[in-house]
C-alpha positions in Angstrom: -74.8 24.1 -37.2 -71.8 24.7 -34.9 -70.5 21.5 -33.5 -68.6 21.7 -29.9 -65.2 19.8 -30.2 -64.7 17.5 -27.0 -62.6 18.9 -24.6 -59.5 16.8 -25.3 -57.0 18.8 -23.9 -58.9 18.6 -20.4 -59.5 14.7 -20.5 -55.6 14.7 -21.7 -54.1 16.8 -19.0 -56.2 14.5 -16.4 -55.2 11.6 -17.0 -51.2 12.9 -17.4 -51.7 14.4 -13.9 -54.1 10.8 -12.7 -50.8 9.3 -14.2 -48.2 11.3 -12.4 -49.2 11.1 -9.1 -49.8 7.0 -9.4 -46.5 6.9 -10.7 -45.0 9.0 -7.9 -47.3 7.2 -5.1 -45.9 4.0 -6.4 -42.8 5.1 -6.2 -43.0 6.3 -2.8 -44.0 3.4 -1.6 -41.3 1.7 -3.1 -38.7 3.1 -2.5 -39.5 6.1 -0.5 -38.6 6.9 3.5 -41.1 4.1 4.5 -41.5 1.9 1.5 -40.7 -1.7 1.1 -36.9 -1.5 0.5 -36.4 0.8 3.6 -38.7 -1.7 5.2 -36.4 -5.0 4.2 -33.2 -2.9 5.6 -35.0 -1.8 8.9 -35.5 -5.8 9.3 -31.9 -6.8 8.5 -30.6 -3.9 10.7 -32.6 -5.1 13.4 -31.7 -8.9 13.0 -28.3 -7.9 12.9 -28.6 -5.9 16.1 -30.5 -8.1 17.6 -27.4 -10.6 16.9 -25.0 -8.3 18.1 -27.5 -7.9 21.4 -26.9 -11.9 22.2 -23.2 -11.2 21.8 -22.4 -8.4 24.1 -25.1 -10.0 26.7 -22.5 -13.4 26.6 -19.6 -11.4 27.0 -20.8 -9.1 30.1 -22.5 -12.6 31.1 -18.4 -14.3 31.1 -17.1 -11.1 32.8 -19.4 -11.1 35.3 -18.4 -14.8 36.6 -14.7 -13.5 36.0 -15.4 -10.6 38.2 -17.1 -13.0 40.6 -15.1 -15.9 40.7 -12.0 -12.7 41.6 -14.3 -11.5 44.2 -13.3 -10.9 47.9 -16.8 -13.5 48.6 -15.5 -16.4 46.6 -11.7 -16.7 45.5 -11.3 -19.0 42.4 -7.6 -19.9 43.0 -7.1 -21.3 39.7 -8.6 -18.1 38.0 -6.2 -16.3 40.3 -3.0 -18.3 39.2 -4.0 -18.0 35.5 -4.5 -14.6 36.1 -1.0 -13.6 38.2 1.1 -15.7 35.5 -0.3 -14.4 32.7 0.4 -10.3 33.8 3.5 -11.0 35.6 4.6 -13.4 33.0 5.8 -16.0 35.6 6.0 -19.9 35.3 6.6 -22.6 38.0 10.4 -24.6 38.2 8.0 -28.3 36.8 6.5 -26.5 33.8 8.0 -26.6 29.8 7.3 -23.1 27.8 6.3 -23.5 24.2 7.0 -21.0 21.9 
């Protein structure tokens, strides 16, 4: 009687190649071009942004009322003094300097 040997080799090489492609799947979505770590660093980089967003908005927010308040429409005199001493560099006869 001949007896057929089980293909072991096939079954073997399936299961390495089943194997494989889990492991590189996994992987992938790990730490692949969308997995979960690019994921967490798209969310920090956004929060961060989103932070940096709120900043830049306050700061055009304060120039704006500068740029207002130095207007032709509406004259902020105090702004203006502040202003004219502080490029000229000049200081009334009453006032102390600290240094």
């Amino acid at each position: 009687m001949t007896r057929i040997a089980p293909p072991v080799l096939g079954t073997f090489t399936f299961f390495a190649v089943a194997f494989a492609l889990c492991v590189y799947f996994t992987f992938a979505a790990v730490q692949g071009d969308f997995g979960l770590f690019r994921r967490v660093e798209i969310t920090a980089e956004a929060e961060a942004l989103q932070l940096q967003l709120i900043q830049v908005e306050a700061d055009v927010e304060q120039m704006e009322n500068l740029t207002r308040r130095l207007s032709d429409d509406y004259l902020d005199l105090d702004l203006l003094d502040e202003q004219a001493r502080s490029v000229l560099g000049m200081v009334r006869a009453d006032e102390i300097i600290i240094r």
